[in-house]
PDB file of N, CA, C and O in Angstrom:
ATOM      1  N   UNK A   1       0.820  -1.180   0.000  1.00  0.00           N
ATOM      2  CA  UNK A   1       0.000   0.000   0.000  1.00  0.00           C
ATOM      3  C   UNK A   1       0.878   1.263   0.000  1.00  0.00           C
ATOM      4  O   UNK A   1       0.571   2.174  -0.768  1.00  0.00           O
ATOM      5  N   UNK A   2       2.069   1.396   0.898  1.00  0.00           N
ATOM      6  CA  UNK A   2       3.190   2.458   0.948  1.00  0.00           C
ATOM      7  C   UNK A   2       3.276   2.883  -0.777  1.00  0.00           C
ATOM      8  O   UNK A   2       2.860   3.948  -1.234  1.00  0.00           O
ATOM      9  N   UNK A   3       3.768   2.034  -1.390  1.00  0.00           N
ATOM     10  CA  UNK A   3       4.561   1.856  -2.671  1.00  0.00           C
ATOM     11  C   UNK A   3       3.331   2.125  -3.467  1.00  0.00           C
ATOM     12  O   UNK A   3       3.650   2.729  -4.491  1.00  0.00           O
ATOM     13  N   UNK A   4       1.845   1.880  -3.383  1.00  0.00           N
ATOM     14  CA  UNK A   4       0.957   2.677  -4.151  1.00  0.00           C
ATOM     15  C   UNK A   4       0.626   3.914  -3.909  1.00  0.00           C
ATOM     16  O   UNK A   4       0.273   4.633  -4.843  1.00  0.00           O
ATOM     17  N   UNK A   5       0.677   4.364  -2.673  1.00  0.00           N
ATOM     18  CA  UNK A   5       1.188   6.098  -2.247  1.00  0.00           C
ATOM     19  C   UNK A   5       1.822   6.769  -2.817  1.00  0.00           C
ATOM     20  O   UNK A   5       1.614   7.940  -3.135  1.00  0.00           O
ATOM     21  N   UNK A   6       3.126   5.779  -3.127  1.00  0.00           N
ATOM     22  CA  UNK A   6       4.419   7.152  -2.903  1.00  0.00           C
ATOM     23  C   UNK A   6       4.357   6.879  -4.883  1.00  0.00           C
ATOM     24  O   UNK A   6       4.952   7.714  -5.565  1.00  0.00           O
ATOM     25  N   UNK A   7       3.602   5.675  -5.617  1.00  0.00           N
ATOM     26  CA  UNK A   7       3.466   6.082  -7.314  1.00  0.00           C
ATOM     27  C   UNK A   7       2.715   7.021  -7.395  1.00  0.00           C
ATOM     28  O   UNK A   7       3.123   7.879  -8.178  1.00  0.00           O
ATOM     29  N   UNK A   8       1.466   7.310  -6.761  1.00  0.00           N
ATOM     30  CA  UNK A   8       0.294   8.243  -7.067  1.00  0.00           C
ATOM     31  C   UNK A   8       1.200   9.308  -6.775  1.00  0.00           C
ATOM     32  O   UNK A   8       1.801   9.925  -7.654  1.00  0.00           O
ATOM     33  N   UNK A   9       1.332   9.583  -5.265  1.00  0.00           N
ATOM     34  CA  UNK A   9       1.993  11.103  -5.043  1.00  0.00           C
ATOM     35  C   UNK A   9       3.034  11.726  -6.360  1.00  0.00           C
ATOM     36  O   UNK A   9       3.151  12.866  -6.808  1.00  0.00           O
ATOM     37  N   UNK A  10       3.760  10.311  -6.764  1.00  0.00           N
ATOM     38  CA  UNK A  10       5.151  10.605  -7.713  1.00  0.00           C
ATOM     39  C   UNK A  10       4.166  10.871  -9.268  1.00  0.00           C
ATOM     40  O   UNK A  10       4.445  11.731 -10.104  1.00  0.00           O
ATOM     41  N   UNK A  11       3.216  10.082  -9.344  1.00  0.00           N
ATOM     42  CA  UNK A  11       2.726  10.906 -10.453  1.00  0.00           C
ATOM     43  C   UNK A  11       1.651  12.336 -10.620  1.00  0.00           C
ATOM     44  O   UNK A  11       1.324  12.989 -11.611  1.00  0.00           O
ATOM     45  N   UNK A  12       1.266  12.464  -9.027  1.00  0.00           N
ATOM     46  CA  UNK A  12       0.841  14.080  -9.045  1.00  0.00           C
ATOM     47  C   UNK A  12       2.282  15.236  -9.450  1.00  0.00           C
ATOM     48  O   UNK A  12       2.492  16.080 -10.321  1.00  0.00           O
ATOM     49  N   UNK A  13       2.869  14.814  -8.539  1.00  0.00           N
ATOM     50  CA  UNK A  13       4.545  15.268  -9.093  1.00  0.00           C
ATOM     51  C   UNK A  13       4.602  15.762 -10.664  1.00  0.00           C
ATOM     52  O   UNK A  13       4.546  16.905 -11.117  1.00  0.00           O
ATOM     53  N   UNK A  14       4.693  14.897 -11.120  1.00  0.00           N
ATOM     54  CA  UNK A  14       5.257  14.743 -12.307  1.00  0.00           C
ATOM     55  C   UNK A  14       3.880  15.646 -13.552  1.00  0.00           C
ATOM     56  O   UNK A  14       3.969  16.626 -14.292  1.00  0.00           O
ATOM     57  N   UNK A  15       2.930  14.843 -13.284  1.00  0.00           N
ATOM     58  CA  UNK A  15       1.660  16.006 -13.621  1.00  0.00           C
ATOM     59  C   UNK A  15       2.023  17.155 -13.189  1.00  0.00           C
ATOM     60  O   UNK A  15       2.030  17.984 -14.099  1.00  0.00           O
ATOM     61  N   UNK A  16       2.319  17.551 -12.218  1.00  0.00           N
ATOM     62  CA  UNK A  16       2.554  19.175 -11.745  1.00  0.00           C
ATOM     63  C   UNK A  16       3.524  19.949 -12.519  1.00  0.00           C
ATOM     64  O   UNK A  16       3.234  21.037 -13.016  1.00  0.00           O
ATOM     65  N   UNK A  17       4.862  19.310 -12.644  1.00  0.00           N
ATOM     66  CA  UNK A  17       5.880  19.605 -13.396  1.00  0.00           C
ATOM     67  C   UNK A  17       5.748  19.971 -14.559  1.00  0.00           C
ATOM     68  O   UNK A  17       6.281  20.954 -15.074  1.00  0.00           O
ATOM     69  N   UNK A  18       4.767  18.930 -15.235  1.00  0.00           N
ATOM     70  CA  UNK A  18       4.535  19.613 -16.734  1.00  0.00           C
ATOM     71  C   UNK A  18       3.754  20.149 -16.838  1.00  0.00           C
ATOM     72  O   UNK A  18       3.628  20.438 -18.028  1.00  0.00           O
ATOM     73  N   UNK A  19       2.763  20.672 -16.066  1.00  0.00           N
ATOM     74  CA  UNK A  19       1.668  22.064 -16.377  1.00  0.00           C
ATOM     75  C   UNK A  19       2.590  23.181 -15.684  1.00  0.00           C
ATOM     76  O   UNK A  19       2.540  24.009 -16.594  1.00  0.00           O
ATOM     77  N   UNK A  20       3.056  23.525 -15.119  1.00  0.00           N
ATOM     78  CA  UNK A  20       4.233  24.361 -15.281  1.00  0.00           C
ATOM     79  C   UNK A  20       5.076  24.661 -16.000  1.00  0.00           C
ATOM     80  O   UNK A  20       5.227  25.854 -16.263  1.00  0.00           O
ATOM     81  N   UNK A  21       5.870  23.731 -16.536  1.00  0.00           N
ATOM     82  CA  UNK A  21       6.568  23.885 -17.654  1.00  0.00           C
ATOM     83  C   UNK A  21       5.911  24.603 -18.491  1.00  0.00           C
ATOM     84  O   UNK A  21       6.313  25.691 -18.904  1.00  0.00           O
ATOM     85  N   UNK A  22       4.895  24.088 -18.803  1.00  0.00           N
ATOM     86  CA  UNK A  22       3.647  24.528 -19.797  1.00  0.00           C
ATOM     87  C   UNK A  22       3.465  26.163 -20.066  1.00  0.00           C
ATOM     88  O   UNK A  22       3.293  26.817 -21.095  1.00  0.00           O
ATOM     89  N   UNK A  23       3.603  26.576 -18.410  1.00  0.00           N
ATOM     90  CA  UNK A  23       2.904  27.402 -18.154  1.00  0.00           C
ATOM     91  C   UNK A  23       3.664  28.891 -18.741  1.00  0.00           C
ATOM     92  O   UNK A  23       4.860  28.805 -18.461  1.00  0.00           O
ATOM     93  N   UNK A  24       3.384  30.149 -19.421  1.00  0.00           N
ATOM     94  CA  UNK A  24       3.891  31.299 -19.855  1.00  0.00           C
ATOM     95  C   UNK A  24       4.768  31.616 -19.123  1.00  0.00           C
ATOM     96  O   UNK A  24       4.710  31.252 -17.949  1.00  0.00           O
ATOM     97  N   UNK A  25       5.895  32.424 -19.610  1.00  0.00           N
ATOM     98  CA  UNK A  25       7.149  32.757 -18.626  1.00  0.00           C
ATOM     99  C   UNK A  25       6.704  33.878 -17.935  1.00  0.00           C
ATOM    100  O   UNK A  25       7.428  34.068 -16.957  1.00  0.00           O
ATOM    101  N   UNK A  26       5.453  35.033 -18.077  1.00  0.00           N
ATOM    102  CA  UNK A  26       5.080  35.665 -17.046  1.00  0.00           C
ATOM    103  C   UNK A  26       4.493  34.931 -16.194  1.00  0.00           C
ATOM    104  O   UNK A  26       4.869  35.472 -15.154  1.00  0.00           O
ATOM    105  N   UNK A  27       3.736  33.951 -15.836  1.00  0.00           N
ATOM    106  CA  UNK A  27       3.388  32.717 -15.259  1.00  0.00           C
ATOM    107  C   UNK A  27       4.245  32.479 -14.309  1.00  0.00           C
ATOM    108  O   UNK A  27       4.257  32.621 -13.087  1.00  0.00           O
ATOM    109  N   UNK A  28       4.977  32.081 -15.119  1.00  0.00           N
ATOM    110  CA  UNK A  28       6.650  31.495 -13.957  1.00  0.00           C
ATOM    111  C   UNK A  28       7.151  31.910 -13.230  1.00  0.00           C
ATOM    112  O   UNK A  28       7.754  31.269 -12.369  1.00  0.00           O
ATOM    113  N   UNK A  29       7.070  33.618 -13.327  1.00  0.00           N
ATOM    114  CA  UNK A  29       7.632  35.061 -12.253  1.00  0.00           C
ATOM    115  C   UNK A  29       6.386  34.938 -11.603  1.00  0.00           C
ATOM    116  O   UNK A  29       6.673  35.566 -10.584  1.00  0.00           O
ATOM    117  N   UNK A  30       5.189  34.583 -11.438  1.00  0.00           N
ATOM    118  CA  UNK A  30       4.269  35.118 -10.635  1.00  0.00           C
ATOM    119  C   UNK A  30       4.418  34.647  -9.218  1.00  0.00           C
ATOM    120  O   UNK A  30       5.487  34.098  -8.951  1.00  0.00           O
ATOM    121  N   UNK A  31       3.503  34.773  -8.243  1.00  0.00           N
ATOM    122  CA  UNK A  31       3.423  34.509  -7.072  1.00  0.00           C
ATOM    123  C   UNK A  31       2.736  33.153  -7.232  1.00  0.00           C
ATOM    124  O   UNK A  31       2.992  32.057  -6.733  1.00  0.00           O
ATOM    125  N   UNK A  32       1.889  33.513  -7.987  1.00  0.00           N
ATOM    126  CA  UNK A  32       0.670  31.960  -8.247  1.00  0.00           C
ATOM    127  C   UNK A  32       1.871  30.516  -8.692  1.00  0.00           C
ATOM    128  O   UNK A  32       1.647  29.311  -8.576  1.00  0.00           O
ATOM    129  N   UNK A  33       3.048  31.160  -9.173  1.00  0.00           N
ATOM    130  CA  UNK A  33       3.865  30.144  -9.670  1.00  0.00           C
ATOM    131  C   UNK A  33       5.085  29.681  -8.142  1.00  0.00           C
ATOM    132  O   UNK A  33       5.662  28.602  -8.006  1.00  0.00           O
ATOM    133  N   UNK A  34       5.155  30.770  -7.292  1.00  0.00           N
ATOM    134  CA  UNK A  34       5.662  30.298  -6.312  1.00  0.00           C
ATOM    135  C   UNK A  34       4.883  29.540  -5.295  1.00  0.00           C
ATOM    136  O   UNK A  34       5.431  28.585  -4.744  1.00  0.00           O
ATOM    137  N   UNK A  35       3.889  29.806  -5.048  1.00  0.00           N
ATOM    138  CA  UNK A  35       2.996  29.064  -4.362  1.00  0.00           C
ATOM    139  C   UNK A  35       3.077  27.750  -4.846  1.00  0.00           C
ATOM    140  O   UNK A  35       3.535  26.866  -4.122  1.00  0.00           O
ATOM    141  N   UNK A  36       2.628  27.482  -6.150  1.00  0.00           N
ATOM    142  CA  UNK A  36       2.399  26.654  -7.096  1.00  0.00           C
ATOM    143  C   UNK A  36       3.699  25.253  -6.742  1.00  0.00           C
ATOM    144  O   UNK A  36       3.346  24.122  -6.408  1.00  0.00           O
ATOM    145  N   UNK A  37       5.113  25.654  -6.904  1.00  0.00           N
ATOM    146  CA  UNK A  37       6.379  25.299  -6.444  1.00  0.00           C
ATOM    147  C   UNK A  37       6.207  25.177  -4.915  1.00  0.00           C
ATOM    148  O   UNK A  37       6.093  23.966  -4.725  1.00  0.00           O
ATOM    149  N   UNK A  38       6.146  25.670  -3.996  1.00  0.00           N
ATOM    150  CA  UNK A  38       5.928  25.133  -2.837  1.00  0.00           C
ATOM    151  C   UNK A  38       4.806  23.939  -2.592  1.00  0.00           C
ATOM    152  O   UNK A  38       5.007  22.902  -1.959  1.00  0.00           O
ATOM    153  N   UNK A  39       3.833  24.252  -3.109  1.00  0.00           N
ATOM    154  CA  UNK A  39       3.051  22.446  -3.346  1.00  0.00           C
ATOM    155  C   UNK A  39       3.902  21.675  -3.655  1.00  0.00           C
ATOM    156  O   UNK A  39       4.610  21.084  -2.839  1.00  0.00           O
ATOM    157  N   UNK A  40       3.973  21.547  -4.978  1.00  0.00           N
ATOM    158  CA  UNK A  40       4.840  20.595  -5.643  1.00  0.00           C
ATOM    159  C   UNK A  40       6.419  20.045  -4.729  1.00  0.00           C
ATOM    160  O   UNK A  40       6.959  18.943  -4.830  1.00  0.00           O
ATOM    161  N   UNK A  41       6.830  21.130  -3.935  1.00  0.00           N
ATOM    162  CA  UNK A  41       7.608  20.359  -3.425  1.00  0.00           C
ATOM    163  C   UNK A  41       6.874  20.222  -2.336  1.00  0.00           C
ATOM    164  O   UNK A  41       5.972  19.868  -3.096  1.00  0.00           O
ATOM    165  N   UNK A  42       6.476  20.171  -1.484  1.00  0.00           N
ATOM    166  CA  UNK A  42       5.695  19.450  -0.450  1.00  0.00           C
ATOM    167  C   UNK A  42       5.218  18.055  -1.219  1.00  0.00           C
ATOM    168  O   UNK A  42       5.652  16.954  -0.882  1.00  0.00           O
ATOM    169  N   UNK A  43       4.643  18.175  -1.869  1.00  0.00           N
ATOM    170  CA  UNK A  43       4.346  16.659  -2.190  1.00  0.00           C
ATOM    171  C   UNK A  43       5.457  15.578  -2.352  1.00  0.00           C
ATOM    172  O   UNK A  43       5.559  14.408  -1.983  1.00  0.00           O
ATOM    173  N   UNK A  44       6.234  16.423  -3.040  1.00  0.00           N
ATOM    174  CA  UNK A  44       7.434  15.482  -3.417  1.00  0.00           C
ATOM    175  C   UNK A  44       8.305  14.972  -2.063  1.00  0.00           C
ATOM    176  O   UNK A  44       8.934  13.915  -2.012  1.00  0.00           O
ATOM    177  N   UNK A  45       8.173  16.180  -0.743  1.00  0.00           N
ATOM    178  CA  UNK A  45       8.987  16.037   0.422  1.00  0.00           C
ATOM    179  C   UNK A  45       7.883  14.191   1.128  1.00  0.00           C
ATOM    180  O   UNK A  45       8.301  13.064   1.396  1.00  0.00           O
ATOM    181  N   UNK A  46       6.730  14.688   1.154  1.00  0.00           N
ATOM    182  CA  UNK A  46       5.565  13.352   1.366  1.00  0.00           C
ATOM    183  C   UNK A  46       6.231  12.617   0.633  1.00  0.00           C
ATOM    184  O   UNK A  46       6.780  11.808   1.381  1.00  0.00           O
ATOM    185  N   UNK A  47       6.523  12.409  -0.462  1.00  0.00           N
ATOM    186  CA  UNK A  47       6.495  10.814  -1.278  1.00  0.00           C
ATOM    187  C   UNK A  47       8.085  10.513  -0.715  1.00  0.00           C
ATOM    188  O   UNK A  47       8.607   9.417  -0.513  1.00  0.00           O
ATOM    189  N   UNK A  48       8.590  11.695  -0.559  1.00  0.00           N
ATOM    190  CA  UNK A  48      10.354  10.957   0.030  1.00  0.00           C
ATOM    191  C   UNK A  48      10.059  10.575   1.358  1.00  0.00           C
ATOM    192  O   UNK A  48      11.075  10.006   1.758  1.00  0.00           O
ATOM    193  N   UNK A  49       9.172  10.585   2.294  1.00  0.00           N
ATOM    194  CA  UNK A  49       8.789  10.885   3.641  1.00  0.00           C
ATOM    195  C   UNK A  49       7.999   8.892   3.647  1.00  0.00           C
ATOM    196  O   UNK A  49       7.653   8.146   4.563  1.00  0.00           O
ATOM    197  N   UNK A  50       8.015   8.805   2.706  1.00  0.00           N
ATOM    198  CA  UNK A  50       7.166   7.383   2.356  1.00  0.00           C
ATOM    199  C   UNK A  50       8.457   6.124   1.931  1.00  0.00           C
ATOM    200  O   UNK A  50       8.555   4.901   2.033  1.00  0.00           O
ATOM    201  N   UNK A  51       9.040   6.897   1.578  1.00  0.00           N
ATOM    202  CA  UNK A  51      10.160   5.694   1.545  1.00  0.00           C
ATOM    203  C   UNK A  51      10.882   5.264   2.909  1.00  0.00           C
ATOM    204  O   UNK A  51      11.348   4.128   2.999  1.00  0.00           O
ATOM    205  N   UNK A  52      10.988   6.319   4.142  1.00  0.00           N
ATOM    206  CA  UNK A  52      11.216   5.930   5.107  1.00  0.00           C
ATOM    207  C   UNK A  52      10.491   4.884   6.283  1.00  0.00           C
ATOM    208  O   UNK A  52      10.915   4.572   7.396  1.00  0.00           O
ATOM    209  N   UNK A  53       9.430   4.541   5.689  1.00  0.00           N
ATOM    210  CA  UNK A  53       8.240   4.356   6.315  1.00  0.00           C
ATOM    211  C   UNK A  53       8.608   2.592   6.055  1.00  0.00           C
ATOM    212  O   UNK A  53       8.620   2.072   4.940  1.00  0.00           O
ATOM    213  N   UNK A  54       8.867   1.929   7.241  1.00  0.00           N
ATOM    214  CA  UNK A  54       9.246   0.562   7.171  1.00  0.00           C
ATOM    215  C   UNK A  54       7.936  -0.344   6.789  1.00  0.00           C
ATOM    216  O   UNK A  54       6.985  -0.026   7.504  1.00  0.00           O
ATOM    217  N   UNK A  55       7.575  -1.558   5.700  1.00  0.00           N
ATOM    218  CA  UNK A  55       6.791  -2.116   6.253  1.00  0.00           C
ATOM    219  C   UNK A  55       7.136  -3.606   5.167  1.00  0.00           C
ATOM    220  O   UNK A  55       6.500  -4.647   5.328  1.00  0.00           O
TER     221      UNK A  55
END
């Protein structure tokens, strides 16, 4: 069940990454885009936070 967590989380990740990429380079300077980056790494900090997780 861990290891189906930490694929989903890793593919919200990865979804996130490329609608950003995506996203206009005034986009990218915005605030909405820093916010945006602080999710994305929070999630990503969770899915590394899941590999520690013995089972």
């Amino acid at each position: 069940m861990i290891n189906q967590a930490r694929f989903l989380l890793q593919n919200v990740v990865d979804e996130m990454r490329a609608y950003q990429e995506e996203r206009s380079d005034e986009w990218q300077d915005s605030e909405q885009s820093v916010e945006f980056t602080a999710t994305m790494e929070s999630i990503e900090n969770a899915t590394d936070a899941l590999a520690d997780i013995p089972y």
